[in-house]
N, C-alpha and C positions, 0 to 999 in steps of 0.2 A: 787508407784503410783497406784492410784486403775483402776484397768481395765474396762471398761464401754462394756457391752455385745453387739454383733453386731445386729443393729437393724434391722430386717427381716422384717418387718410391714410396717414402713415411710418410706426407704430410696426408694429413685427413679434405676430406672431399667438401665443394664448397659449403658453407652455409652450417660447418660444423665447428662447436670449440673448439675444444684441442687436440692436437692432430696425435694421432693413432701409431703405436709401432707400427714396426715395418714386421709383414708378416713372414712365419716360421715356417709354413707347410706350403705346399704348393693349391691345397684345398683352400685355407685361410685364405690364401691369393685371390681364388680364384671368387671364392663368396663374396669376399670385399668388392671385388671390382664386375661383378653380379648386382650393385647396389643399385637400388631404384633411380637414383642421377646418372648412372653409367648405362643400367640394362635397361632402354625404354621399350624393347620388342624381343621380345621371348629370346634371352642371351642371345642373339646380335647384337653386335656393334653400334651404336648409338648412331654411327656415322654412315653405317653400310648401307648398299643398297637395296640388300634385303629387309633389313629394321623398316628401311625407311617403304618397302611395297607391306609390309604387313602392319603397320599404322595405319600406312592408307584404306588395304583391304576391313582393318576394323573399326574407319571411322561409320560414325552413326550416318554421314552426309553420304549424296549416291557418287559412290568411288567405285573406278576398275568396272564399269561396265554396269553398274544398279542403275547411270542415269538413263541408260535405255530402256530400262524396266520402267523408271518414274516416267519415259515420254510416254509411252503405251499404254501405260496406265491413267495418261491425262488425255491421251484421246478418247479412254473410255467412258471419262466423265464428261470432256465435252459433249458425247453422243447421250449420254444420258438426260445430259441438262438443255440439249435439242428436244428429245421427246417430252422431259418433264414441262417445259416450255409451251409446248403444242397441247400438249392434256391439261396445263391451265388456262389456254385462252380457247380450249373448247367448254371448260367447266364457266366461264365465267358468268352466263349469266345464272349458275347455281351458286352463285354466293353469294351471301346478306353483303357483304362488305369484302369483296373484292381486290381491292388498295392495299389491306394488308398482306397477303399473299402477293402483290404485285412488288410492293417494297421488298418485299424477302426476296425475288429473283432480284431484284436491280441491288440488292446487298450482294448477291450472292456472283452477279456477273461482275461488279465492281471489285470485290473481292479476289476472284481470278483472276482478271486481268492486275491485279497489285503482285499478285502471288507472283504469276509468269514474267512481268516486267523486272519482277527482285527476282528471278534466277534468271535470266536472260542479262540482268545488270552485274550480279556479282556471284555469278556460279550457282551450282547445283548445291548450296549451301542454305543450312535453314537455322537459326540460334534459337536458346530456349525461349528466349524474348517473342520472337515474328512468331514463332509454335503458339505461343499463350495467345497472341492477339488474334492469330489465327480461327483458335478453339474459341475466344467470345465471338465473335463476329458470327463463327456456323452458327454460337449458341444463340444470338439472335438473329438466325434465321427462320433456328427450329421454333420458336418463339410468337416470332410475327406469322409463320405459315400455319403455328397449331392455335393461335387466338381468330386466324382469318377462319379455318373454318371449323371452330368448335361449335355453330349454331345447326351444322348439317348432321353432324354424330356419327360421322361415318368416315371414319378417317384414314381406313383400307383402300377406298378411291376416289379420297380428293384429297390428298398429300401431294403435294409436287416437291415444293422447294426443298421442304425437310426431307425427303428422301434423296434426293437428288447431296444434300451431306454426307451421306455414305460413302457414294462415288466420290467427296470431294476429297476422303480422306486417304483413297488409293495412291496419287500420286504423293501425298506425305509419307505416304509406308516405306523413301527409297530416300526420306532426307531427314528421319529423324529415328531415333533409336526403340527397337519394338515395343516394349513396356508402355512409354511415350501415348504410340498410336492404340496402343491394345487397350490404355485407360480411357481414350476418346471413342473406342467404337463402346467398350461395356459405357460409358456413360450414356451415349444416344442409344442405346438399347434398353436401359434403364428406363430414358424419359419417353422412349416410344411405347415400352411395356405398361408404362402407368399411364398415360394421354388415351391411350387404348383402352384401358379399362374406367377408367374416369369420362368420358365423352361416347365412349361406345358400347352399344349392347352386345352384349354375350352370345348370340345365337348359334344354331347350326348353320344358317346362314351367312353370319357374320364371323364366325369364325375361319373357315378354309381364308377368308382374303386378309387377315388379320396374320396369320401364320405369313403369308404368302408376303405381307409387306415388311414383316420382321426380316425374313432370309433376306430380300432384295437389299435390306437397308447395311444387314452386319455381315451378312456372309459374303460380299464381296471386298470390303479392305479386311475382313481375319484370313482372306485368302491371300491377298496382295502382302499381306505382312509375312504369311508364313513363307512363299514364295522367294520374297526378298532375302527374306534370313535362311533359307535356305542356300542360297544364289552367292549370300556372304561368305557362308561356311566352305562353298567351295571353291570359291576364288583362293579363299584363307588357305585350305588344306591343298590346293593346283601349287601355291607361292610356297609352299610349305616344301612341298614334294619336289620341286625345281630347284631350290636353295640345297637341300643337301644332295641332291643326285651330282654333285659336283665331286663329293665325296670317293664317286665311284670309280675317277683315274688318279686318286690322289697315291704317292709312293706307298710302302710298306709302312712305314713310320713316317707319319704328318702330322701337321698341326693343323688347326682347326681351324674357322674364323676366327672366335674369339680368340683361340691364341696369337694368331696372329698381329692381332693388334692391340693384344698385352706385347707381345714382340715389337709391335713399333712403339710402343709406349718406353719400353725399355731402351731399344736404340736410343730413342732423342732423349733420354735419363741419361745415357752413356755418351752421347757427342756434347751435351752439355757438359757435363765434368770435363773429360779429356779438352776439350775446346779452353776451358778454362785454364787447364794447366799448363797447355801450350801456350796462351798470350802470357801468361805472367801473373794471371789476376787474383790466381790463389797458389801460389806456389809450394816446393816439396820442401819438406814435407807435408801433409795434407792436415788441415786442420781436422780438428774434432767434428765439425757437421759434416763436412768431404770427403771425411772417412767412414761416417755412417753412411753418407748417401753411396760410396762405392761396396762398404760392404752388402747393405740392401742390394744392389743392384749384382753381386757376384753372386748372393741367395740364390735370389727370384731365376737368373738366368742356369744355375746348376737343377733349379726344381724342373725346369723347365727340360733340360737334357736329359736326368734321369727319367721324370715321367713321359717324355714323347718315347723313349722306349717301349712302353706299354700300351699307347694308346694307338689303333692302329685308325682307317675310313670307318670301321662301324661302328665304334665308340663315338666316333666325330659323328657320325652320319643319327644315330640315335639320339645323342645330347643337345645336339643343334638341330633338330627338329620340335618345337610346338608338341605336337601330335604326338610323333614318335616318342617322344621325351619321357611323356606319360604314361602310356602305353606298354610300352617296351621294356623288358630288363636282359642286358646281354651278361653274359659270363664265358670269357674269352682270357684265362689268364696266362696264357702262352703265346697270348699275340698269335694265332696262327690264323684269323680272317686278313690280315695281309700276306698272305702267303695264296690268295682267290685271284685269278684273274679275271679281267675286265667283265667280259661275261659272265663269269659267275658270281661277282659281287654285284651285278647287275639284278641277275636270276633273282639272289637269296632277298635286294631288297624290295625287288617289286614284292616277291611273295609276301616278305612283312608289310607291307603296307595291306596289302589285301586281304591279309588275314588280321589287324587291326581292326577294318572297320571304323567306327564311331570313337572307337577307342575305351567302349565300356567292355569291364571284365564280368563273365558270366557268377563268379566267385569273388566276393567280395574280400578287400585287400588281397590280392592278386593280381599283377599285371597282364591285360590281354595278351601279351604274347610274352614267350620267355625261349632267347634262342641261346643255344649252349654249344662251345664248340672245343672239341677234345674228350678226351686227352687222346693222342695218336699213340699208335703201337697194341691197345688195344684187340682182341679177338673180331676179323674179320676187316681189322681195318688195316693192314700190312704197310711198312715202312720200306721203302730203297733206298739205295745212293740217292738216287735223279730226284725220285717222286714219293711223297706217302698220300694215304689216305684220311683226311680229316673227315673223321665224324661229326655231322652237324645235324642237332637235335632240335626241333621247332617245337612250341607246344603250347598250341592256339585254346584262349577261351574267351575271345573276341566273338568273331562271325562262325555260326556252324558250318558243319562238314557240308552241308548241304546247299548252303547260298554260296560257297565258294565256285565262280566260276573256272572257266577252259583256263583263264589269263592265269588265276594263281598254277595250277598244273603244268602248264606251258612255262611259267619264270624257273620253277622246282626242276624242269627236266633238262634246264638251260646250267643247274647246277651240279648236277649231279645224279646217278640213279637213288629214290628214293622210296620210304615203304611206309605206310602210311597205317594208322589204327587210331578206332576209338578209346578210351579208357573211362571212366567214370565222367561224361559229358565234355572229356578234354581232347582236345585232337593231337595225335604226336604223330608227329613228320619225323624220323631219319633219313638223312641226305647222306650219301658214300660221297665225298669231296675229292677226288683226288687234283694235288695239286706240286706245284714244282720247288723241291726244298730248297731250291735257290733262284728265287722271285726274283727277275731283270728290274723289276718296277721298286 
């Protein structure tokens, strides 16, 4: 029985009925295999090594450098729960019942040390499980410390334990995801706000140390969380800006990562058939599935020629960025940003990035930046043999004219002379480009 080669083109992705034509456009291509089984990190490659550093950078556990934040931040609850320690066995003979306040530090030591031996045992990893037993355990802390001294009524300065959870929740701020930690500080701010006014009087007196123990308790993990997610964002946006700066020696006309390994998908589509037809195993003429799967495969690779013609580094470098992606709208329909050399595709992209920003548009539906390049031959932009002048139009509504540093100015003047004006809150950059109409690269 003749063996009919497996089709790698038309069949539909695991875990699906029935398998899907083979697609018409090189767009359709390209959405299909954009599918949530294929694109698990912002269109990279499932396989690359960039997917696989921007997972990392966005997992919830401290990756790429957060667990240094989470040691620092466990030094500083040990030094907390040093002094919180000393202030309750100086208070001790002010407690009716003592014991329970002592049980809440020996939960609360026993408890770190579980915490620290499970990351010292299996990584800087924390599951929603260990989080939840976590959160009971402080909540019987706070618990035992606010029953031991609810007889004194003053719980501004005789809290230990239960403050000392505040600090406990800093070094969770770098192994669990912010939402997470941000519902456990408002919850112990909730039961501090009410233990406070239920056990403690109101005065002008009592109130300055009443403020004073609320910030100690929340203001230090809202700070550890924002920190962290901060610290995330830019590991995220460093891995982001690294991955297509590759972009910047690529030829006139390239492919991208993702194309690229639609291109290996396609080869080993292609050595399978032909492999096949050389042993024997399906021979000529080619049956009805091995003709579809070769016509599929002579599509996809024509879509693939006539659009790398158009798609030049900036196209690649915008689409295969995160950030950029969203951000950004190019309009380049002469393909003349490959026609930039090194430096100056260097210049145009630092300056998009730094004129990006956060990546929010000042103008709603409107991309923070919109860079447009042509048409040549234009008034003041003169064409030669050798060389013309590409008009490159920037026009920022990202970051203002005003927080853009020296760096953006410096990338701009690395492109080109350029003239710069405000228009109705928008910034436009024209760049004079000249460059070589027949690019070695």
């Amino acid at each position: 029985m003749t063996r009919v080669p497996e089709d790698t083109i038309s069949r539909g992705f695991p875990g699906e009925g029935a398998a899907r034509p083979a697609p018409r456009t090189r767009r359709e291509a390209r959405e299909r295999y954009r599918g949530t089984e294929r694109r698990q990190a912002r269109g990279l490659p499932s396989t690359s090594t960039g997917a696989r550093s921007l997972r990392q950078a966005a997992l919830p556990g401290a990756s790429l450098g957060a667990g240094h934040l989470g040691l620092g931040a466990a030094v500083l609850t040990a030094v907390e729960a040093v002094i919180g320690i000393v202030v309750f066995v100086t208070l001790w003979d002010d407690y009716s019942d003592p014991w329970l306040p002592a049980a809440a530090w020996a939960l609360f030591l026993i408890a770190a040390a579980g915490v620290g031996a499970a990351v010292l045992t299996y990584g800087e990893r924390l599951t929603g499980l260990a989080f939840g037993l976590i959160c009971v355990v402080l909540g019987c802390i706070v618990a035992l410390d606010f029953i031991g001294i609810w007889s004194l009524h003053d719980v501004a300065h005789t809290a230990t334990a239960s403050m000392a959870v505040g600090y406990a929740l800093l070094p969770i701020a770098a192994l669990r995801p912010a939402r997470e930690v941000v519902a456990a500080i408002v919850a112990l701010g909730v039961a501090f706000v009410g233990y406070a006014l239920a056990s403690t009087p109101i005065t002008t007196d009592t109130l300055p140390g009443l403020i004073t123990m609320l910030s100690l308790v929340i203001v230090p993990p809202s700070l550890a969380v924002f920190v962290i997610q901060r610290f995330r964002q830019l590991v995220q946006r460093e891995l982001d800006r690294v991955l297509v700066q590759s972009n910047v020696g690529a030829p006139q006309f390239a492919v991208g990562m993702l194309a690229s390994d639609e291109l290996a998908r396609l080869d080993l589509a292609a050595e399978k058939l032909l492999d096949a037809v050389a042993n024997g195993s399906d021979p000529l003429p080619l049956s009805d599935a091995s003709a579809s799967v070769a016509a599929s495969l002579a599509t996809e690779l024509r879509l693939h020629l006539i659009e790398g013609r158009r798609e030049t580094w900036l196209y690649h470098a915008i689409t295969e960025s995160d950030h950029l992606g969203r951000s950004v709208a190019v309009a380049d329909p002469s393909a003349l940003a490959g026609h930039l050399a090194p430096a100056q595709r260097d210049g145009l992209l630092q300056a998009v990035w730094q004129m990006v920003g956060d990546g929010r548009s000042q103008q709603a539906g409107l991309p923070a930046v919109s860079v447009t390049l042509g048409p040549v031959g234009t008034d003041g932009h003169p064409v030669t043999d050798e060389t013309m002048d590409v008009p490159v139009v920037i026009e920022s509504r990202g970051v203002p004219r005003r927080r853009l540093g020296p760096a953006t100015w410096t990338a701009l003047q690395r492109v080109g002379p350029h003239a710069v004006s405000v228009r109705e809150g928008v910034l436009h950059v024209i760049v004079h480009c000249v460059v070589d109409r027949h690019p070695s690269m």
